[in-house]
C-alpha positions as CSV (number, residue, x, y, z in Angstrom):
1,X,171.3,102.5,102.1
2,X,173.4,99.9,103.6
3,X,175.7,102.2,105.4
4,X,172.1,103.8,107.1
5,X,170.8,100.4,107.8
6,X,174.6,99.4,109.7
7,X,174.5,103.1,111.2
8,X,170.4,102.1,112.9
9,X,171.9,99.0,113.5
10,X,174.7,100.5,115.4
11,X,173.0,103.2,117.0
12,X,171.5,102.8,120.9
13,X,167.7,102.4,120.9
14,X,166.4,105.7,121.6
15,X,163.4,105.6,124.7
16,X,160.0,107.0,123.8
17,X,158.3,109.6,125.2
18,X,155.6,108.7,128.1
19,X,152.7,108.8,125.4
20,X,153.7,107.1,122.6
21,X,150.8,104.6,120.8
22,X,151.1,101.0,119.9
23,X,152.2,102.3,116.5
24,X,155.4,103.6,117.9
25,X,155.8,100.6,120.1
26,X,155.5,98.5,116.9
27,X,157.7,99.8,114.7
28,X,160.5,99.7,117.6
29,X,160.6,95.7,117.6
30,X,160.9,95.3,113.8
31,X,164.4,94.2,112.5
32,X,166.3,96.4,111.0
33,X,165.6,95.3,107.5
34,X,162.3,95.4,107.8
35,X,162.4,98.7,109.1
36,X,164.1,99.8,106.2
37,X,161.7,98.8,103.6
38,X,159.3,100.4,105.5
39,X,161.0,103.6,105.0
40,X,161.7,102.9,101.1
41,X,157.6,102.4,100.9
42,X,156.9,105.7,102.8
43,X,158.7,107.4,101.0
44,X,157.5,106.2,97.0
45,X,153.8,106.2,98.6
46,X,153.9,109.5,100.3
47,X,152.9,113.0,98.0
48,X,155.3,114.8,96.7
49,X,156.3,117.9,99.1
50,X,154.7,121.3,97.0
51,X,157.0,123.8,95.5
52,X,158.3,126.3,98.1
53,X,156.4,129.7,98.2
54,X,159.0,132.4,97.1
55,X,159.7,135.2,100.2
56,X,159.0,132.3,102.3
57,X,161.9,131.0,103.8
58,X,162.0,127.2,102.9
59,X,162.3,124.6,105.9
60,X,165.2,121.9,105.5
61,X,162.8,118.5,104.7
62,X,164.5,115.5,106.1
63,X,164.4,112.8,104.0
64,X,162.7,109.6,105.0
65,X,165.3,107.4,105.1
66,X,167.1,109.7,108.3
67,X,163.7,109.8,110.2
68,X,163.6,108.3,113.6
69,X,161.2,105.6,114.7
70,X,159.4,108.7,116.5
71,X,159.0,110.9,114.2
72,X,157.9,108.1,111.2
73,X,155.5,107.4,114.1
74,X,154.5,111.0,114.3
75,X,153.8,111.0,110.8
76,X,151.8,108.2,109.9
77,X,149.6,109.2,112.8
78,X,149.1,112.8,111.2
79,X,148.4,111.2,108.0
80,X,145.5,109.5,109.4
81,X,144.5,112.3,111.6
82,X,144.3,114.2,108.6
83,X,142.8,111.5,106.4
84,X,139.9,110.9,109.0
85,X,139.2,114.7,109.3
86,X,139.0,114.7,105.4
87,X,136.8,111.9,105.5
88,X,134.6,113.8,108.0
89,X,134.5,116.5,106.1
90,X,133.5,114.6,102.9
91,X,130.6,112.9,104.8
92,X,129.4,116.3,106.0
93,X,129.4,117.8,102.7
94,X,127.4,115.2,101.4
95,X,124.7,115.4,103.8
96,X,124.7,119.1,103.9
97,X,124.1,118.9,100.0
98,X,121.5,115.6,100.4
99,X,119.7,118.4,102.6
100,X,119.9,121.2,100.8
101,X,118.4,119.3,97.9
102,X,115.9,118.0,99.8
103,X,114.9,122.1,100.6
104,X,114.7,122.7,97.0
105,X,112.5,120.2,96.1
106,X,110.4,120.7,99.0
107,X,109.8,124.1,98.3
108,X,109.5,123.5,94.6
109,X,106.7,120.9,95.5
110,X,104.8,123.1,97.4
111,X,105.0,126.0,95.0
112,X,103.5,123.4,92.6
113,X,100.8,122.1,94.9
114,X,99.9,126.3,95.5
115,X,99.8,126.6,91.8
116,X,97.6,123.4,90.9
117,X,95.2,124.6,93.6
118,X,94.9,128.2,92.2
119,X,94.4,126.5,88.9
120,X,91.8,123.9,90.0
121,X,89.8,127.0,92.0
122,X,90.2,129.2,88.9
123,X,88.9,126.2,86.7
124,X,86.1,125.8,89.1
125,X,85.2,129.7,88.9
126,X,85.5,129.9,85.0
127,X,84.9,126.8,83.8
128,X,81.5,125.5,85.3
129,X,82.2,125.6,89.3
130,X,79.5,126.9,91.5
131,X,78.7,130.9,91.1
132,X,80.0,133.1,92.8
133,X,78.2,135.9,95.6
134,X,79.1,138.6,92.9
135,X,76.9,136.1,90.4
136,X,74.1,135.2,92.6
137,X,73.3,138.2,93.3
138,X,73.0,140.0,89.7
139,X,71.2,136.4,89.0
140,X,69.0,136.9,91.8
141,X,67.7,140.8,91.3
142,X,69.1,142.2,95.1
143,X,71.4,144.6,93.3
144,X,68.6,146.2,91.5
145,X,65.9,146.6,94.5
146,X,65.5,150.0,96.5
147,X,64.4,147.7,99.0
148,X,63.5,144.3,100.7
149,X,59.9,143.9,101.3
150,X,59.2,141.3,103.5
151,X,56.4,139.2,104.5
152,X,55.9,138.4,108.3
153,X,53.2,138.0,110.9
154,X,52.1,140.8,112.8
155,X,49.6,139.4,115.7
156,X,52.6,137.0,117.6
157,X,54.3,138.6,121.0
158,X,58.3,137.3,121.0
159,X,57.9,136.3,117.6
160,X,56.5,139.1,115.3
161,X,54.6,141.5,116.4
162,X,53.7,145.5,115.3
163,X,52.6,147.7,118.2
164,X,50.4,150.6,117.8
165,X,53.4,153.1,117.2
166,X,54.1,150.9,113.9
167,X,57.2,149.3,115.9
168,X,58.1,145.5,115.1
169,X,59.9,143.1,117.5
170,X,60.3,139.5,117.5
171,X,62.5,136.7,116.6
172,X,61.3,136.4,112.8
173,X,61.8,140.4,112.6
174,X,65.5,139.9,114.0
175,X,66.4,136.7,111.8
176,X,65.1,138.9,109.0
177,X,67.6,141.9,109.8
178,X,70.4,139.7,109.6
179,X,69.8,138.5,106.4
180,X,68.7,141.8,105.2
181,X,72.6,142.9,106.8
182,X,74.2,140.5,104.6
183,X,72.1,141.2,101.6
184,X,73.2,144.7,101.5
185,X,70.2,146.5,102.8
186,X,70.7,149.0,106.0
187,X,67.5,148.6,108.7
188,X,66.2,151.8,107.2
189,X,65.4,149.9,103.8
190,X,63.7,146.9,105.0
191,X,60.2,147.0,104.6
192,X,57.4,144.7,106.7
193,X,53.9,143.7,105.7
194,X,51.5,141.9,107.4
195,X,50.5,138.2,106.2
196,X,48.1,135.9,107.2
197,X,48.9,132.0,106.9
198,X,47.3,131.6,104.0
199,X,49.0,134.3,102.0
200,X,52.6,132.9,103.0
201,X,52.7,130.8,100.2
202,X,51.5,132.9,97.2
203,X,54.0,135.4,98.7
204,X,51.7,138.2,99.3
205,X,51.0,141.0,101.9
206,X,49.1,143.5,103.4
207,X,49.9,147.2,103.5
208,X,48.2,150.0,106.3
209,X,46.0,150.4,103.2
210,X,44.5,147.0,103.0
211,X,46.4,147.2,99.4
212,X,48.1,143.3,98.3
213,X,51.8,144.1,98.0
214,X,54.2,141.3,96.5
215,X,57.1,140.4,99.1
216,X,60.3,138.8,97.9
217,X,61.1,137.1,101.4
218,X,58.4,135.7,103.7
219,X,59.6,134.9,107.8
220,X,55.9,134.3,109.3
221,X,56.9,130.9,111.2
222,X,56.0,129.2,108.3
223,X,56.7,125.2,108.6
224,X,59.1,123.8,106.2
225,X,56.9,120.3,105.2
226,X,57.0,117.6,102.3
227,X,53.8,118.9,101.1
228,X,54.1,122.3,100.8
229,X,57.4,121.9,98.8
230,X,55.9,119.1,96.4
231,X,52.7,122.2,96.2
232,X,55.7,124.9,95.2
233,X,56.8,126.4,98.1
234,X,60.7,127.2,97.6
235,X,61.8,126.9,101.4
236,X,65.8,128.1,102.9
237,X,67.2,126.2,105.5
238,X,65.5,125.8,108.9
239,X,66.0,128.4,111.0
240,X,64.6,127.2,114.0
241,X,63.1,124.5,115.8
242,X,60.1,124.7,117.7
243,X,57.0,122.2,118.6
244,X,53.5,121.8,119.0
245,X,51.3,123.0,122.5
246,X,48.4,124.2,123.7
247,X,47.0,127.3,125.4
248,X,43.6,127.4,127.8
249,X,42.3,130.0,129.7
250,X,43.8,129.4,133.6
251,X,41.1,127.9,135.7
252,X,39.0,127.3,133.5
253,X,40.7,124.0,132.2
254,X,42.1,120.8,133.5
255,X,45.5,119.7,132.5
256,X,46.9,119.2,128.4
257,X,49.3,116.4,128.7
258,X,48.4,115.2,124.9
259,X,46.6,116.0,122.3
260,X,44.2,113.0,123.3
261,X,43.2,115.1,126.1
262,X,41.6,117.7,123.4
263,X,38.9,114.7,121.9
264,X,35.4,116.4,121.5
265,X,36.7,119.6,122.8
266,X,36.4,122.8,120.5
267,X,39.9,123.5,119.7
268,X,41.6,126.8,117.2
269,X,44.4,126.0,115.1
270,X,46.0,128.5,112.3
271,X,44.5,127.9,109.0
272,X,46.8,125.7,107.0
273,X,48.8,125.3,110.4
274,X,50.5,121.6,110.6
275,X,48.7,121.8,113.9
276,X,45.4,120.9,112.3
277,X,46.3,117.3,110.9
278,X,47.4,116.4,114.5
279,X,44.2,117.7,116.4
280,X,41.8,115.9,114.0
281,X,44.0,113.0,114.2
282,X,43.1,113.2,117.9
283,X,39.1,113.6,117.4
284,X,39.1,117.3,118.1
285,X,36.3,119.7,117.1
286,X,39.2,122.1,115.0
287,X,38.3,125.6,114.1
288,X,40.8,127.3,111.8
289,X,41.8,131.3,111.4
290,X,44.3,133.0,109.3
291,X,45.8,135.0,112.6
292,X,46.4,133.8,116.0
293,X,45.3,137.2,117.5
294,X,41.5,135.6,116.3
295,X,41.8,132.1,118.1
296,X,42.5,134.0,121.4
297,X,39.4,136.3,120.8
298,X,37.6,133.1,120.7
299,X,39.1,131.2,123.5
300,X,38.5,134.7,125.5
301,X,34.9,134.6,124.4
302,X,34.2,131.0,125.4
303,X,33.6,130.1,122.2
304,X,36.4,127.0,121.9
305,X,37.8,125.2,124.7
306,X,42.4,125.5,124.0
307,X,44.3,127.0,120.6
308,X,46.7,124.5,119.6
309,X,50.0,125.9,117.6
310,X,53.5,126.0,117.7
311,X,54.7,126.6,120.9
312,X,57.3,129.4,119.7
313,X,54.1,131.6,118.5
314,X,52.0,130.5,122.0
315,X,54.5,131.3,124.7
316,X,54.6,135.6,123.4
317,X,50.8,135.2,124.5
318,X,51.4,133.4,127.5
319,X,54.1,135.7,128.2
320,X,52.3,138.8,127.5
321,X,49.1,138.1,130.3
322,X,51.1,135.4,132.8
323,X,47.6,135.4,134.8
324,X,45.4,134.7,132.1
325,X,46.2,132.1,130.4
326,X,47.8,128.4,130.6
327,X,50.7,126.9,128.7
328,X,50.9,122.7,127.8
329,X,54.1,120.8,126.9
330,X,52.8,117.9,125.0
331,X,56.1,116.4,125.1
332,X,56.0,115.5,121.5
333,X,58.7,114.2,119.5
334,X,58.7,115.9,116.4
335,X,59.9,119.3,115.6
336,X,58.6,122.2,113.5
337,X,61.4,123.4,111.4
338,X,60.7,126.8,110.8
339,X,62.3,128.3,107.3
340,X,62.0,131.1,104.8
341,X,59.8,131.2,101.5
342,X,62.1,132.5,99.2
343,X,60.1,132.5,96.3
344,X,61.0,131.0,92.6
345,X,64.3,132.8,92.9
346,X,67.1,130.2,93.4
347,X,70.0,132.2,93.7
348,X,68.3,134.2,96.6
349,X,68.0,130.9,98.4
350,X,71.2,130.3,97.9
351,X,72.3,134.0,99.2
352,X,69.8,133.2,102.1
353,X,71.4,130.0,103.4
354,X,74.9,131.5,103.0
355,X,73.7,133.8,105.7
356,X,72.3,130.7,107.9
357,X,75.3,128.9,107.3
358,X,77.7,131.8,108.5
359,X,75.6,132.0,111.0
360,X,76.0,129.0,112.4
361,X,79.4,128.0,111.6
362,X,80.9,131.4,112.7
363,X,81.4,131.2,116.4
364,X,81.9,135.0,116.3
365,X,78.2,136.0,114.6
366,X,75.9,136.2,117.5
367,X,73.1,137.1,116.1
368,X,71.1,134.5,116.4
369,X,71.8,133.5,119.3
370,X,71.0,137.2,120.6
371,X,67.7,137.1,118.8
372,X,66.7,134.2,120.6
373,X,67.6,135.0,124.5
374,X,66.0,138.9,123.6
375,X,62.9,137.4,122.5
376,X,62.1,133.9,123.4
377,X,64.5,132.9,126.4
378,X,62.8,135.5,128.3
379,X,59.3,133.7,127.9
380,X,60.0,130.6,129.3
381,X,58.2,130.4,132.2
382,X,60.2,130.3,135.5
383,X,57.9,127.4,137.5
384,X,56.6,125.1,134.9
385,X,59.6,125.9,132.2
386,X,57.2,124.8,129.2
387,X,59.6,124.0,126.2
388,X,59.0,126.9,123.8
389,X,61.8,125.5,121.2
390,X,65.4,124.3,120.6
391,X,67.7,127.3,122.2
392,X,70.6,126.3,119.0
393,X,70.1,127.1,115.6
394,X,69.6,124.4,113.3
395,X,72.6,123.1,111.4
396,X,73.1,124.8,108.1
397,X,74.4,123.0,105.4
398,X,77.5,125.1,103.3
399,X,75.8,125.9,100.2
400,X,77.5,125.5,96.7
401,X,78.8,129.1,96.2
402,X,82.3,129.8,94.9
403,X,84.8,131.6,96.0
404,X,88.5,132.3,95.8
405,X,91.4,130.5,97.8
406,X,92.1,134.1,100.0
407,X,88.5,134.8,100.6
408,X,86.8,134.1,103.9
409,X,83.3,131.6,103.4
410,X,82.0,133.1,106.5
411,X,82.0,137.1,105.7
């Protein structure tokens, strides 16, 4: 080792090549002896060399100790090189397997959340929850009837109203379609009967043979009020909102602005019509009749001075003879909510609102909004425009009924 260390000593310092690194300059200016150890520490910390691969021919490896300062240089930085890309590789393993984990029990946690819900919608279901379509509607009958029979007006232009040929139209006829439609019943099985007011709540009709006929719906723009409910009328949601105005023959009458304007006068209401409390309120002489088509007989008679009802029911009239007769907007306030008498059946009221609610959360279902421009958008008059009622359907609360995860609310 001596002899080596004499022979470096000896030796002509060798130039380095144009690039070599700081490292290489370094290890040029350490003495001899220093160098040396170096070399003996290189070579007891460096990994032994693997076996030779037999067929391989086997290269010549020079020993540490004859290395020049170059290629010791070279070395130490191809160990580091190769340390540093280890370490790289190390570091990318780990965060390849951090994320990887992270999948897993990302995907595990939602296959748990998926589960718990189809548990918690399957408890609901079985286990007390709200009842199903399938259950409301063995609960309410509908499965078992041949028919619907429905209760409506028959005497109200726009709203509903049986010609001569035995054809209805009118918005309460359409609403009632679409409920029939999503009942189950085809247009063909729906069957209307005539009503008068007070017959809407005691649920029954009139047939072409004067005979009574039980209905299980009634749609006869029937108010939905506080008192009727507390006196056992089972109403749906509000299906439409309308107000009260008033009708006098043209000419013959100076201007409605309010219901003040009707004190002493002989004015016709319907019979258990909403409209009545507010005209006596306002010291009018009130006449009542069970159908509207018997106020106007009056009023075209002479025998009462205005008819006072909802505006809804007034404006097919006006609409029907433009030259005969004069519409007021009272500007009032308050609205008539219209809804449906469904009777002491629950889960039919329950099947009904569905049908409102789809209704009006579905942007796609247009039928009520068709039913309203075919029947009363087109009696609004074009010079006075006298409100006739509120051209949106009333918000429908999503009634309790249960369904599965995969099944669409709205149809």
């Amino acid at each position: 080792m001596a002899d080596t260390d004499n022979d470096d000593d000896g030796a002509a310092p060798r130039q380095p090549p144009p690039d070599d690194s700081w490292l290489l300059r370094t290890l040029q200016q350490l003495p001899p002896k220093q160098l040396a150890a170096l070399r003996r520490f290189v070579t007891a910390a460096a990994p032994p060399e693997p076996p030779p691969v037999p067929v391989v021919p086997v290269v010549p490896v020079v020993p540490v100790e004859e290395m020049t300062v170059e290629e010791l240089a070279s070395r130490d930085i191809a160990t580091q090189a190769a340390m540093e890309q280890a370490r790289a590789e190390a570091e990318h393993a780990a965060i390849t397997r951090r994320d990887n984990q992270f999948k897993v029990w990302r995907l595990a946690g939602l296959g748990v959340l998926i589960v718990l819900t189809l548990l918690v919608s399957l408890g609901r279901l079985l286990v007390g929850g709200p009842p199903s379509v399938a259950e409301l509607r063995a609960e309410s009958g509908v499965d078992t009837w041949t028919t619907l029979d429905i209760g409506v007006k028959d005497d109200q232009y726009g709203t509903a109203y049986r010609d001569a040929a035995g054809i209805w139209t009118g918005f309460d006829i359409d609403i009632a379609y679409m409920i029939a439609e999503d009942l189950g019943f085809r247009r063909e099985d729906v069957r209307f009967y005539g009503l008068e007011s007070e017959d809407r709540a005691r649920m029954q009709a009139t047939d072409a043979d004067r005979n009574r006929v039980p209905v299980q719906l009634v749609i006869a723009s029937y108010s939905i009020t506080e008192k009727r409910k507390i006196e056992g009328v089972h109403f749906s949601q509000p299906y439409l909102y309308t107000e009260q105005s008033v009708i006098t023959l043209k000419g013959r009458h100076g201007p409605v602005v309010a219901l003040k304007d009707l004190q002493d006068q002989r004015v016709c209401t319907l019979s258990t019509s909403t409209s009545a409390n507010a005209l006596t309120d306002a010291k009018a002489i009130v006449t009542q009749k069970n159908r509207v088509k018997e106020c106007f007989a009056e009023l075209d008679a002479g025998t009462v001075d205005a008819i006072s009802t909802d505006a809804a029911i007034l404006a097919g009239w006006k609409h029907e003879f433009p030259e005969k007769y004069e519409h007021w907007d009272l500007g009032l306030e308050s609205n008539e909510r219209w809804g449906i008498n469904v009777g002491e059946n629950p889960a039919l009221e329950k099947l009904v609102n569905l049908t409102l609610y789809r209704s009006w959360a579905d942007p796609k279902d247009t039928r009520w909004e068709k039913a309203f421009e075919q029947n009363l958008q087109v009696e609004i008059d074009p010079v006075k425009k006298t409100a006739i009622a509120v051209g949106e359907q009333p918000r429908a609360e999503r009634p309790e009924v249960g369904w599965m995860p995969w099944e669409d609310p709205l149809g």
